[in-house]
C-alpha positions in Angstrom: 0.0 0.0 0.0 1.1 3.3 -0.9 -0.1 6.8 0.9 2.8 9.5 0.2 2.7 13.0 -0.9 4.4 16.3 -0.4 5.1 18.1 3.2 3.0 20.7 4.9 4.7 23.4 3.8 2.2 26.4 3.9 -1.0 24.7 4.0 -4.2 24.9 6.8 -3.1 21.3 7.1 0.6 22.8 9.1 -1.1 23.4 12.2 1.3 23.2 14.9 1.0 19.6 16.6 1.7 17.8 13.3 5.1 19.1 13.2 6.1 18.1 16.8 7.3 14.4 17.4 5.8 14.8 20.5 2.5 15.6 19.4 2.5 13.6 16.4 4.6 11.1 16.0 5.0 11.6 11.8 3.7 9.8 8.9 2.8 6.2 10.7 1.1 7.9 13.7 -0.7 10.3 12.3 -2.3 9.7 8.6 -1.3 6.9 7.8 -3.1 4.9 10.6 -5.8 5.1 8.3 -3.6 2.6 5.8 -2.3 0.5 8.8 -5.8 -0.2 9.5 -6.9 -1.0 6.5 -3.9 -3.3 5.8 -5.4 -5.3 8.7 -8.5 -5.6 7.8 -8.0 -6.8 4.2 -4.3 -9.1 6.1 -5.5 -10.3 9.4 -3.2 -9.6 12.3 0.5 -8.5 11.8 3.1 -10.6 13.8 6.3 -8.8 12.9 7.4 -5.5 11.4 10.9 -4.3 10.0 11.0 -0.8 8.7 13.3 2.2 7.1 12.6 5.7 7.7 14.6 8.7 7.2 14.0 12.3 6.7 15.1 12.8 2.5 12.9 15.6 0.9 10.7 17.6 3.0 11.5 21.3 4.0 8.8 21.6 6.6 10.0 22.7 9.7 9.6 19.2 11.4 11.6 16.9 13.8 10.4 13.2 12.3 11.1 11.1 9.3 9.2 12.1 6.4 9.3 9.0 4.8 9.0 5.2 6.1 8.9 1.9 4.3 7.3 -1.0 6.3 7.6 -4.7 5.8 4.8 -6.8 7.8 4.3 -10.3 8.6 1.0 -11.9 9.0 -1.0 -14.5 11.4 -2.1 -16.0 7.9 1.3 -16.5 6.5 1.0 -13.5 4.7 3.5 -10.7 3.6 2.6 -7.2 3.7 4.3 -3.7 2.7 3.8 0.3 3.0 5.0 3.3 1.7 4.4 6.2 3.9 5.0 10.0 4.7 5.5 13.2 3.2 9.0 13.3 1.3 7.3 13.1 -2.4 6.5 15.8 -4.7 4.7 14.2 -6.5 1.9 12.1 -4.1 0.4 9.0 -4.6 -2.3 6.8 -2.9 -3.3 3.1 -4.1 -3.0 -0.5 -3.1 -2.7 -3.9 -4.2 -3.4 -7.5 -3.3 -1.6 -10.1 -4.7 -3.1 -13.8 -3.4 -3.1 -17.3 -4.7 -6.3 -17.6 -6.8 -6.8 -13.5 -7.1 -5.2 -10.0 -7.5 -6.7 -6.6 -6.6 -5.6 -3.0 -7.3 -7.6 0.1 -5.9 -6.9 3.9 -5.9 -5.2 6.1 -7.7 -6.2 8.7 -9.8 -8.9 6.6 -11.4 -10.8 6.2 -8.1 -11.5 2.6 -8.9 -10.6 -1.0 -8.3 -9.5 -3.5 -10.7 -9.2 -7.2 -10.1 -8.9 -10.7 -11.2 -9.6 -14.1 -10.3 -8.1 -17.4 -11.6 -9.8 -18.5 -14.6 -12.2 -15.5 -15.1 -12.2 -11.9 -16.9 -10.2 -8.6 -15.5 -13.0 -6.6 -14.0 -12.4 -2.5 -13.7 -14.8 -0.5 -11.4 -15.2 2.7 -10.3 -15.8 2.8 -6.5 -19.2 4.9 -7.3 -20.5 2.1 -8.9 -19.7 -0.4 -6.3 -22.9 -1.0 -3.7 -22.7 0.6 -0.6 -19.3 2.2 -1.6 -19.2 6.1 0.4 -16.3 8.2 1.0 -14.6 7.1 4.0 -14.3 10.3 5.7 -17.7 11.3 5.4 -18.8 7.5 6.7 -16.3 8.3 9.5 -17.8 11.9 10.3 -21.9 10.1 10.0 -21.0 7.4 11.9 -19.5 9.8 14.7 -22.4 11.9 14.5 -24.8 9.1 14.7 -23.4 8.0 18.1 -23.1 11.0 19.6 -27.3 11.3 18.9 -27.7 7.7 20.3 -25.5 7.8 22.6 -23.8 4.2 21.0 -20.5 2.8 20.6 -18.8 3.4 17.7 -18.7 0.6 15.4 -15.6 0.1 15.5 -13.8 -0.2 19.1 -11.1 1.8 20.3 -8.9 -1.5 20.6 -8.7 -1.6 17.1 -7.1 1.8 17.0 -4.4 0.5 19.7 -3.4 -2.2 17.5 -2.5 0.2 14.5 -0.5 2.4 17.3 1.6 -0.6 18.3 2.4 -1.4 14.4 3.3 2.1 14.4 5.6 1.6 17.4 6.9 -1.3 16.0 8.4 0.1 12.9 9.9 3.0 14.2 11.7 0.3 16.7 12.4 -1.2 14.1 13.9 1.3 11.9 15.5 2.9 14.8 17.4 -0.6 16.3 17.4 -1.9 12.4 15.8 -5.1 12.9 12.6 -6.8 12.9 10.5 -6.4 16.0 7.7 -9.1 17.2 4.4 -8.3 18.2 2.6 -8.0 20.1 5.1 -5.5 22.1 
């Protein structure tokens, strides 16, 4: 999976805590939890992590890496990568799946997924055509607002949002002691 674009630089989204350490903890911590998530829901679980990071392009008057590559290990046997963080001038957002009897590819500029299975047709579709497909920050923002009127849990547990921290953690260990770290912690 692949989230990276340019720095901050002078945009509403440099507000002060995202270029602290402290506050935010860069690229894996902040937006790219998002992707780390996501990774485990299509994955499963991640059992190990070894990482890079450094800090290569950005200009932004920040104390973190702007970039980090992250190699995962799965419960399932599976293999997993990222490419996250700022350093890029020229930003990109997609992901694929590569498995046994299938292959999937979503994002980009096309705003659609394409896949395959073993033994059929190459199917392209754009996510508006895919049923019950809606932009994930505005399902994020409705289903926050619908628990706050209902006064219910959020569908998906805080937990969940731990875990992604700890894979976070993990790869800056990781890149940090240069080798691969076990989970859980």
């Amino acid at each position: 999976m692949t989230r990276i674009g340019g720095g901050w630089g002078g945009s509403t989204f440099a507000a002060g805590w995202r270029l602290k350490d402290e506050t935010c903890g860069g690229p894996l911590f902040e937006i790219n939890q998002h992707e780390i998530d996501l990774i485990r829901c299509i994955m499963g679980e991640v059992t190990s992590v070894a990482a890079m990071m450094g800090n290569f392009v950005s200009q932004d008057d920040f104390d973190y890496e702007d970039f980090a590559q992250v190699l995962m290990k799965f419960e399932n046997g599976g293999n997993g990568g990222m490419i996250a963080g700022h350093s890029a001038l020229l930003g990109r957002y997609d992901g694929r799946v590569y498995a046994s009897k299938g292959t999937l590819y979503f994002g980009g500029a096309a705003n659609e997924i394409e896949y395959k299975v073993a033994g059929k047709d190459t199917v392209k579709r754009p996510y508006s055509e895919i049923t019950g497909y809606e932009n994930g920050v505005h399902r994020e923002v409705r289903e926050w607002v619908e628990c706050c009127l209902n006064d219910t849990d959020p569908p998906i547990p805080g937990e969940e949002g731990m875990r992604n921290v700890e894979i976070a953690e993990a790869a800056r260990l990781s890149a940090r002691e240069g080798r691969v770290v076990e989970l859980p912690l």
